[in-house]
C-alpha positions as CSV (number, residue, x, y, z in Angstrom):
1,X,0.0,0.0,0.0
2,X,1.8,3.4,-1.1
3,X,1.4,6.1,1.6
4,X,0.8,8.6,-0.9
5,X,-3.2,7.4,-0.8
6,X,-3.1,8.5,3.0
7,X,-1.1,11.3,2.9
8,X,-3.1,12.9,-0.5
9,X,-6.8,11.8,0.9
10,X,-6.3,11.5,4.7
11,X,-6.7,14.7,6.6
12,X,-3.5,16.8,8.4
13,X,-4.8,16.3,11.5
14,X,-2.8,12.6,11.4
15,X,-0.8,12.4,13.7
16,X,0.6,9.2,15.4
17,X,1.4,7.8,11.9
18,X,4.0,10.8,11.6
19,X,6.1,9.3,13.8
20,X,5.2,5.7,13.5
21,X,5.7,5.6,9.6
22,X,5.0,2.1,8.4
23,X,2.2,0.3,6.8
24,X,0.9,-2.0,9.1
25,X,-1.0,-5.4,8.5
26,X,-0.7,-8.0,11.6
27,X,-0.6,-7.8,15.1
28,X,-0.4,-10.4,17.8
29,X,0.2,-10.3,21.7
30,X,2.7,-7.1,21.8
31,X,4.3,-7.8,18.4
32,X,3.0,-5.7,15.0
33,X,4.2,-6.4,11.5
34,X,4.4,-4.2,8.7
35,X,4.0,-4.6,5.1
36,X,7.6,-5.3,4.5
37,X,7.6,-8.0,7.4
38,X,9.2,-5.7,9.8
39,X,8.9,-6.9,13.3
40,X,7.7,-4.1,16.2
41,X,7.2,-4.6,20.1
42,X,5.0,-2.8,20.9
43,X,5.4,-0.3,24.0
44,X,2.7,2.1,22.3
45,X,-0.2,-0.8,23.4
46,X,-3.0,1.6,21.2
47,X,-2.6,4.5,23.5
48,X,-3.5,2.2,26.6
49,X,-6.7,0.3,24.8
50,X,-4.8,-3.2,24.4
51,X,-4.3,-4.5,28.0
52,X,-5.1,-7.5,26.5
53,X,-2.4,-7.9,23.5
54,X,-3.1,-7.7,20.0
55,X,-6.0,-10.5,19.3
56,X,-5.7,-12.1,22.5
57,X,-6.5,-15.8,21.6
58,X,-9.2,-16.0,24.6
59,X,-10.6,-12.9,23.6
60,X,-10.8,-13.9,19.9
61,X,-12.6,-17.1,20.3
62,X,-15.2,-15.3,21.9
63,X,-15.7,-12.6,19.5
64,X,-15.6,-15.1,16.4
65,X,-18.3,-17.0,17.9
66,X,-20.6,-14.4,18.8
67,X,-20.2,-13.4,14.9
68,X,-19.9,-16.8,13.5
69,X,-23.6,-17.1,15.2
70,X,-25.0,-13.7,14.0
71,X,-25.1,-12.1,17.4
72,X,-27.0,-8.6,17.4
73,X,-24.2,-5.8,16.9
74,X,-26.2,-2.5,16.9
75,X,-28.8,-2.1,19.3
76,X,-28.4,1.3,20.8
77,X,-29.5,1.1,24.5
78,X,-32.1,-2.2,24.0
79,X,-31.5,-5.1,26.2
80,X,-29.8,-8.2,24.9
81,X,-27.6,-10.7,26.3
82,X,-24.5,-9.7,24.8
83,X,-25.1,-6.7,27.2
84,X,-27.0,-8.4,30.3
85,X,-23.9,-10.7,30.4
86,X,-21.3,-8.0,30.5
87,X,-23.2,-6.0,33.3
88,X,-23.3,-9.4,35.8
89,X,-19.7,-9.9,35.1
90,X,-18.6,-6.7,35.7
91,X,-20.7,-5.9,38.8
92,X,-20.1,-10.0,39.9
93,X,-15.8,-9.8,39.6
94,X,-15.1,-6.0,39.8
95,X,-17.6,-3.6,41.9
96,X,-19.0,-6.6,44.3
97,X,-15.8,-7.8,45.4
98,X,-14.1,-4.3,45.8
99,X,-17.7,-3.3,47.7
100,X,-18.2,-1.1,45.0
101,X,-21.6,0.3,44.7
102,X,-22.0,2.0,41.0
103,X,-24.9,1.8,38.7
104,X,-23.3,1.5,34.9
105,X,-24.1,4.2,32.3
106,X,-23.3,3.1,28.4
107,X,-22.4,6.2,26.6
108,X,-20.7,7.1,23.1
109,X,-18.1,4.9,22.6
110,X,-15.2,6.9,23.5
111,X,-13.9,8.6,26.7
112,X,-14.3,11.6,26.0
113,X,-17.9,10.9,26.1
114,X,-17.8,9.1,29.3
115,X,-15.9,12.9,31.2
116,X,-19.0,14.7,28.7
117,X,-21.2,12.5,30.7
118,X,-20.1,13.2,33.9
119,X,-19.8,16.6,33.7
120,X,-23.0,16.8,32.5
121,X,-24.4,14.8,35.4
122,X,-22.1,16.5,38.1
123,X,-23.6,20.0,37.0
124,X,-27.3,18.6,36.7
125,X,-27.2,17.3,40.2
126,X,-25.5,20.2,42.2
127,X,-26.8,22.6,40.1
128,X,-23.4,24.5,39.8
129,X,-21.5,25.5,36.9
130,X,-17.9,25.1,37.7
131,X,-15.5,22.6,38.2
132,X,-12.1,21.9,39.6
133,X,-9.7,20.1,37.2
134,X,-5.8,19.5,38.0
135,X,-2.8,21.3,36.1
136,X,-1.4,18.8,33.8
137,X,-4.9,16.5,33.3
138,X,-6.0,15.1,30.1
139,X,-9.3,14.5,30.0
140,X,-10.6,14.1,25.8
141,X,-10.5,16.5,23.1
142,X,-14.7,17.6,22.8
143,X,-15.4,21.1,24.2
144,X,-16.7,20.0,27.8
145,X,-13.9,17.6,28.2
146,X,-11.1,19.7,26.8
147,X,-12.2,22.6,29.0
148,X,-10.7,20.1,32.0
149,X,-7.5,19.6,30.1
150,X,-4.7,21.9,30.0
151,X,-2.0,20.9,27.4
152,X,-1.8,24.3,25.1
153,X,-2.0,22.8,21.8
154,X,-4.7,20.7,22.3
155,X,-6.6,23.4,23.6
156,X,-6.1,25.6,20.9
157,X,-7.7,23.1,18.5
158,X,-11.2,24.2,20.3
159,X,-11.4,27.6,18.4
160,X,-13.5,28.9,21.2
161,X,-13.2,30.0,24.7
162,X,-12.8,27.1,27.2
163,X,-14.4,28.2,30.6
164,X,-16.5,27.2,33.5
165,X,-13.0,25.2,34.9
166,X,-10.3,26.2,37.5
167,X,-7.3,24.6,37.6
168,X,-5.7,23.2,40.4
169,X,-1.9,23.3,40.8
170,X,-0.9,19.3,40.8
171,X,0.9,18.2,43.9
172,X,4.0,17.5,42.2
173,X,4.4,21.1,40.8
174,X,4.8,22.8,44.2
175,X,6.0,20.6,46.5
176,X,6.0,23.1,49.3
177,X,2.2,24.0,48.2
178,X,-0.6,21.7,49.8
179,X,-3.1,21.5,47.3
180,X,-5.9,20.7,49.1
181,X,-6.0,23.7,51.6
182,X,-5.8,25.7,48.9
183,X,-8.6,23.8,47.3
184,X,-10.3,24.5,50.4
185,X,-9.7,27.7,50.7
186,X,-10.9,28.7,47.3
187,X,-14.2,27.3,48.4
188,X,-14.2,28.7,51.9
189,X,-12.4,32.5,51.1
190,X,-15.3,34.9,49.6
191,X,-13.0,37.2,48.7
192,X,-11.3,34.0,46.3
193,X,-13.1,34.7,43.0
194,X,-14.1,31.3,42.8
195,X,-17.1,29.8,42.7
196,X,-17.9,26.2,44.7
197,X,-17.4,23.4,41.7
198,X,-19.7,20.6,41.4
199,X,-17.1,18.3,40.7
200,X,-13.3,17.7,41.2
201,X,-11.7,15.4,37.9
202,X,-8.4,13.9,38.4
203,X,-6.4,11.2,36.7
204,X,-5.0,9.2,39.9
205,X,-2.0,8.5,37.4
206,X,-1.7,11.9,35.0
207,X,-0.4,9.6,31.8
208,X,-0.3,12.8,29.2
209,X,0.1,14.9,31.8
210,X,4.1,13.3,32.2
211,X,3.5,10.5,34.4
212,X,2.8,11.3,38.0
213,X,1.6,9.5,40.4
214,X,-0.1,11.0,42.5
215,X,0.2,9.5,46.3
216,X,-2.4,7.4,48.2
217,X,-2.6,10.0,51.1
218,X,-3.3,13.0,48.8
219,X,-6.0,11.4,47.7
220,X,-7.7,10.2,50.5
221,X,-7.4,13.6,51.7
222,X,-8.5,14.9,48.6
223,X,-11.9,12.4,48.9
224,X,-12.1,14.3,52.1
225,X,-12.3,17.8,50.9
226,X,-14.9,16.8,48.5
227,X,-16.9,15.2,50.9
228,X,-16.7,17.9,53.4
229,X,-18.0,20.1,50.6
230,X,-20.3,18.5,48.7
231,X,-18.2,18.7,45.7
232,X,-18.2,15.3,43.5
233,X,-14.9,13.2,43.2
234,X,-14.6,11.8,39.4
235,X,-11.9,9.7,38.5
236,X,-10.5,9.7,35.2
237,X,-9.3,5.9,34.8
238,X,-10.0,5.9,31.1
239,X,-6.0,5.3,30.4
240,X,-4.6,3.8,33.5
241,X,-7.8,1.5,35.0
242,X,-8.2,-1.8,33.7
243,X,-5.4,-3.2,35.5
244,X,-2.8,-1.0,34.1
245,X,-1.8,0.3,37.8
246,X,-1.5,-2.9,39.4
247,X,-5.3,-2.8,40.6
248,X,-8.7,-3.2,38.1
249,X,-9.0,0.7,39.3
250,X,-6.3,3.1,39.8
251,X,-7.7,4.6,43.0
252,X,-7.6,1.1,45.1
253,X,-4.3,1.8,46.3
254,X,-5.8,4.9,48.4
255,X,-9.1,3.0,49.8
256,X,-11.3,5.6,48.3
257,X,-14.3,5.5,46.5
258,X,-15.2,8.4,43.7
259,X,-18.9,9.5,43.3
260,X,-18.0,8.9,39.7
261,X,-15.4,7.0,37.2
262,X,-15.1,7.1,33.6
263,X,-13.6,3.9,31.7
264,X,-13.1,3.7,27.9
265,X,-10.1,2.2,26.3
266,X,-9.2,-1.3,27.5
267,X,-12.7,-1.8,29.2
268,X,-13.6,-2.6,25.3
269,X,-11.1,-5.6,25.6
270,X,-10.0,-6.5,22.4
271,X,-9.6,-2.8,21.5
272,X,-13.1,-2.3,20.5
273,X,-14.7,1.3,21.1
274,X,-16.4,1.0,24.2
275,X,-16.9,3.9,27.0
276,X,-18.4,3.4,30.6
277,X,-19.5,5.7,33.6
278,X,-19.7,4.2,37.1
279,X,-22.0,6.5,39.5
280,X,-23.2,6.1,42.5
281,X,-27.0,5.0,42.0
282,X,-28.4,7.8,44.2
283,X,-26.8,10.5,41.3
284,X,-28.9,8.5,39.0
285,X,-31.3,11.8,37.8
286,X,-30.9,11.0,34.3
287,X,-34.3,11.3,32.0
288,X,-34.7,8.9,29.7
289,X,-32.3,9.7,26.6
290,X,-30.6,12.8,28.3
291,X,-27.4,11.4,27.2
292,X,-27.2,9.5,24.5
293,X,-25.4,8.6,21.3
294,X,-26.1,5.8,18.6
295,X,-22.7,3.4,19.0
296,X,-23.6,3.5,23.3
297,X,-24.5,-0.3,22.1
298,X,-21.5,-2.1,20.6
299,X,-22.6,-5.3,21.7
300,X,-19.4,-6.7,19.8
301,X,-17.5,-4.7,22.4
302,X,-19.8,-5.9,25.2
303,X,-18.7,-9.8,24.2
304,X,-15.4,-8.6,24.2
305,X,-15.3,-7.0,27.2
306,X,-16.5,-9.9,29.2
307,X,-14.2,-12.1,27.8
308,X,-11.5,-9.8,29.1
309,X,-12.5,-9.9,32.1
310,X,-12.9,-13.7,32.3
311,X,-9.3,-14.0,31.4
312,X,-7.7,-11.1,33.7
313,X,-9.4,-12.7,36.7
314,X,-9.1,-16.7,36.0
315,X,-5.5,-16.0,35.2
316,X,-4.1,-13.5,38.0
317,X,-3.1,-10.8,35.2
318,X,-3.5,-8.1,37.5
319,X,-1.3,-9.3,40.4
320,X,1.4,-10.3,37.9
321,X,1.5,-6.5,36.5
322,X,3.1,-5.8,40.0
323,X,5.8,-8.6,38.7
324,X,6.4,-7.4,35.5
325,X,6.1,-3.3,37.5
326,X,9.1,-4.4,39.4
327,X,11.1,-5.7,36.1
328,X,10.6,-1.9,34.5
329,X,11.5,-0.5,38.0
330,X,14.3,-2.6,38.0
331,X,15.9,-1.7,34.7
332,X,14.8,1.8,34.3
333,X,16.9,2.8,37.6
334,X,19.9,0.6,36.8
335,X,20.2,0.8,32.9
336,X,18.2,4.1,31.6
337,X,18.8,6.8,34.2
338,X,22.4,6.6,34.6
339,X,22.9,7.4,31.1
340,X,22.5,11.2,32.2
341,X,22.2,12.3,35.2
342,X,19.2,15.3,34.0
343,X,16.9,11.8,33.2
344,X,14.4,11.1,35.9
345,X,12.1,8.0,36.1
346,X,8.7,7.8,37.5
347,X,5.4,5.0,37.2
348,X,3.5,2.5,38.7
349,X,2.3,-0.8,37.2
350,X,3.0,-1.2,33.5
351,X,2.8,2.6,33.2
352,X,6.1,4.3,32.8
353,X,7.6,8.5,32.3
354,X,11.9,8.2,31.1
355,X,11.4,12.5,31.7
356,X,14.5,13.9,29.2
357,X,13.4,17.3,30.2
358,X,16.7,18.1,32.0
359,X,18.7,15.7,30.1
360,X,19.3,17.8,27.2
361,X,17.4,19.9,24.2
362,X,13.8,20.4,23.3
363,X,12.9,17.4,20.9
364,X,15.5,15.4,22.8
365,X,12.7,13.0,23.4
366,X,11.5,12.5,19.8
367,X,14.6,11.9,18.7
368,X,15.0,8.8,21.0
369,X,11.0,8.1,20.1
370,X,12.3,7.9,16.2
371,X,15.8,5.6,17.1
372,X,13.4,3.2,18.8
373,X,11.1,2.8,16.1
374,X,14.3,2.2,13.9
375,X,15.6,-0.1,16.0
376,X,12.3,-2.4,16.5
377,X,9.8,-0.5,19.1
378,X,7.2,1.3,19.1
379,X,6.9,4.0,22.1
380,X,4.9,7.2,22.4
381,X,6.0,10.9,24.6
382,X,4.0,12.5,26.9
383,X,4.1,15.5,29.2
384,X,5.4,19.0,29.1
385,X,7.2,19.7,25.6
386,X,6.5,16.0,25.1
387,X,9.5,15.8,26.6
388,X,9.0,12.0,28.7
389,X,9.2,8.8,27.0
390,X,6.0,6.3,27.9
391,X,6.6,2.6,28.2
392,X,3.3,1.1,28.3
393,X,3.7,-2.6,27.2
394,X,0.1,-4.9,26.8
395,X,0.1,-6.2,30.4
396,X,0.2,-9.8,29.1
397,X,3.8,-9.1,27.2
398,X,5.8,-11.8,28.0
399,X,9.3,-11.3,29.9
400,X,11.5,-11.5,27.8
401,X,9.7,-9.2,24.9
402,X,9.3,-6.9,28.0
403,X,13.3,-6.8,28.3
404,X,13.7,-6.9,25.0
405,X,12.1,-3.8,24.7
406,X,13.6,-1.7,27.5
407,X,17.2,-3.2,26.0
408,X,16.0,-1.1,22.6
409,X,15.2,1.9,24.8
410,X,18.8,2.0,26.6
411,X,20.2,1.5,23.3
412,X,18.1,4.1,21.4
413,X,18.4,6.4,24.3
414,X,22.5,6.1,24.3
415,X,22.7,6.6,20.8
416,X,20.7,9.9,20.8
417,X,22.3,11.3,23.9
418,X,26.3,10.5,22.1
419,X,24.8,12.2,19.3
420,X,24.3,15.6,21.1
C-alpha cells in the first residue's frame, strides 16, 4: 500500500502515523508487523486500549463466535444478552468484590464521552456551573472535556473559549504547596473569586500529563475535601484503570471511592470502542435519553469486554502486573537513568515516564521516540514539551519481549544522547 493514498486523501490532522511511519497489517500479543515483514514490540499498546495484546486468543474465540452465530451488533440502549452478560460480570468480579456500589451508564463509545457524561451529570445534580480540574490533566478532546484539560496545543484546537473550569496546581508542581487547603480555601475565602465546583476530575496517574503519580494520602485527603464540601470526586481511569496500575481501578491503592469513574479504552477488551461511567446510584437523575449517542450499544465490544474480564481474573493478570512493574522498576533505575544524570524515572504498574526534560534539548525526546522505532519499538511521549518517553507494554507481554524492549530503549536512548 503506497502512503501517498493516505497522505493525499487523509486529513493533516494525522498524527501518530508521523512518527510511526510504516504500513501495518498483523498484530499479535505485543508484536506488530508491517507490510515489509518488519517486526515491532510494541510499547505504544494503542494509547493504553490493548491491556489485553493484540488478538488475544481468549478474547478472539469469543468474538468469532458471537459473529460466527449472527449475534446482534447495533442495538443502541435495547437489552440483549450480549449486554446483560457484561453487566453481571462486571458488577459479579469488579464492583461486588471491591464493595463497590456504582450503577453502569453506556455512553458514546469513546472517553471523552464518558468525562461529557459526567460533567453533565455533576452540574445537573449540584446545580453548579464550575469545576475543579488538576494542572497537567488530560481528559478528551470535545469542548466540555477539553475545558478540563490543560495541554496548550490541544486546547487551541477548540477555536473557542474554554471556561466554566479552575485549575488546580498538581501536587507535584509545588511541592511546598498543599493543594488541598488551597482547594479548600478557594471554596471557603469569599474574597477568592471562585465559585464552589460541582465536581473535582483527576487522573489518579496523569499519563499525558508526564506520568505522575499521584500518592495514596493525597488522595484520600482529597476524597475528604470533596466530601466535606459537597463537591463530586470523578476519577478519570479511562487510560490507567483496567489493570494497568496494578489494581482493576487506579484509585484502590488509596481505599477511596469516587462518586464517579469514567472507563473507555481497554474496558472494550480487544480494543473495541467502548466507554463506561460508574455512578453512584443515588446520582442517577438521568431522564430517559438525556445522554445518549447511537454506538452507546457495541454489543461486539460488550462480548469482548467480558471475555476480558474472564481471562484477567481466571489468570491472575492483574497481580502479575506488580511482577512485571518491578522488572521496568528494575531496569529503568539501573540501565536508563544513569545514562545522564538530567533523566528522571517515574510509574507504577506497567505505566512508565523516562522525563529527558533536563537531560538535554527540546525534541531530545522524539529523537529517541524515532531511534526506537528504527531499531524495532514502538513508544509514544507525553508531558510537558513531550518531553518523557512512555513505556506502556500490553500487560500480558511476555518477559523476555518486555526486556527486549527496554534493552531497545537503553540502546536508542544512548545513541541519541552520544549524538548531542
Amino acid at each position: 500500500m503506497a502512503k501517498e493514498v493516505f497522505e493525499t486523501y487523509e486529513s493533516e490532522v494525522r498524527s501518530y502515523c508521523r512518527k510511526f511511519t510504516s504500513v501495518f497489517q498483523t498484530a499479535k500479543g505485543s508484536k506488530i508487523w508491517d507490510e515489509e515483514g518488519r517486526e515491532f514490540i510494541d510499547f505504544f499498546n494503542g494509547a493504553g486500549a490493548c491491556n489485553y495484546g493484540h488478538n488475544n486468543d481468549y478474547i478472539k474465540e469469543r468474538v468469532i463466535d458471537y459473529l460466527q452465530h449472527d449475534g446482534i451488533l447495533h442495538a443502541l440502549d435495547m437489552y440483549t444478552g450480549a449486554k446483560g452478560e457484561f453487566i453481571e460480570t462486571f458488577q459479579n468480579k469488579i464492583l461486588k468484590p471491591r464493595g463497590l456500589d456504582y450503577k453502569m451508564m453506556f455512553t458514546g463509545p469513546t472517553g471523552t464521552n464518558a468525562n461529557e457524561a459526567a460533567l453533565k451529570l455533576a452540574r445537573k445534580v449540584t446545580g453548579r456551573t464550575n469545576v475543579f480540574a488538576m494542572m497537567g490533566a488530560f481528559h478528551g478532546m470535545t469542548l466540555g472535556a477539553l475545558a478540563l484539560t490543560t495541554d496548550t496545543s490541544s486546547r487551541a484546537g477548540a477555536a473557542v473559549p474554554l471556561h466554566d473550569v479552575t485549575h488546580i496546581p498538581a501536587p507535584y508542581m509545588f511541592p511546598e504547596l498543599d493543594t488541598v487547603a488551597y482547594m479548600e480555601r478557594l471554596v471557603t475565602d469569599d474574597h477568592s473569586g471562585v465559585d464552589m465546583p460541582a465536581a473535582l476530575f483527576l487522573e489518579t496517574v496523569q499519563a499525558e500529563g508526564g506520568i505522575y503519580v499521584f500518592e495514596p494520602e493525597w488522595l484520600r485527603r482529597v476524597a475528604d475535601f470533596c466530601h466535606k464540601y459537597g463537591i463530586l470526586l470523578v476519577v478519570d481511569d479511562i487510560q490507567v484503570g483496567c489493570g494497568r496500575s496494578g489494581n482493576f481501578f487506579s484509585f484502590e491503592r488509596a481505599g477511596i471511592h469516587p462518586d464517579m469513574v469514567t472507563l473507555s479504552k481497554s474496558i472494550g477488551g480487544y480494543g473495541l470502542p467502548m466507554a463506561l461511567l460508574l455512578l453512584r446510584p443515588e446520582l442517577d437523575i438521568w431522564k430517559p435519553g438525556e445522554h445518549n449517542g447511537t454506538f452507546r450499544g457495541n454489543n461486539l465490544a460488550f462480548v469482548a469486554a467480558k471475555a476480558a474480564i474472564d481471562f484477567a481474573t481466571s489468570t491472575g493478570l492483574y497481580g502479575d502486573v506488580k511482577r512485571k512493574s518491578a522488572i521496568i522498576r528494575e531496569y529503568l533505575e539501573k540501565e536508563v537513568k544513569p545514562l545522564h544524570p538530567g533523566i528522571e524515572i517515574r510509574g507504577i504498574g506497567m505505566i512508565w515516564g523516562i522525563d529527558f526534560g533536563k537531560a538535554g534539548a527540546p525534541g531530545l525526546c522524539r529523537k529517541v521516540v524515532t531511534e526506537c522505532f528504527k531499531n524495532g519499538l514502538m513508544i509514544e511521549q507525553a508531558g510537558r514539551e513531550d518531553c518523557v518517553l512512555k513505556p506502556m507494554p500490553a500487560l500480558t507481554i511476555p518477559d523476555d519481549e518486555l526486556l527486549k524492549g527496554l534493552e531497545i530503549i537503553k540502546k536508542s536512548a544512548q545513541a541519541v544522547l552520544a549524538a548531542q
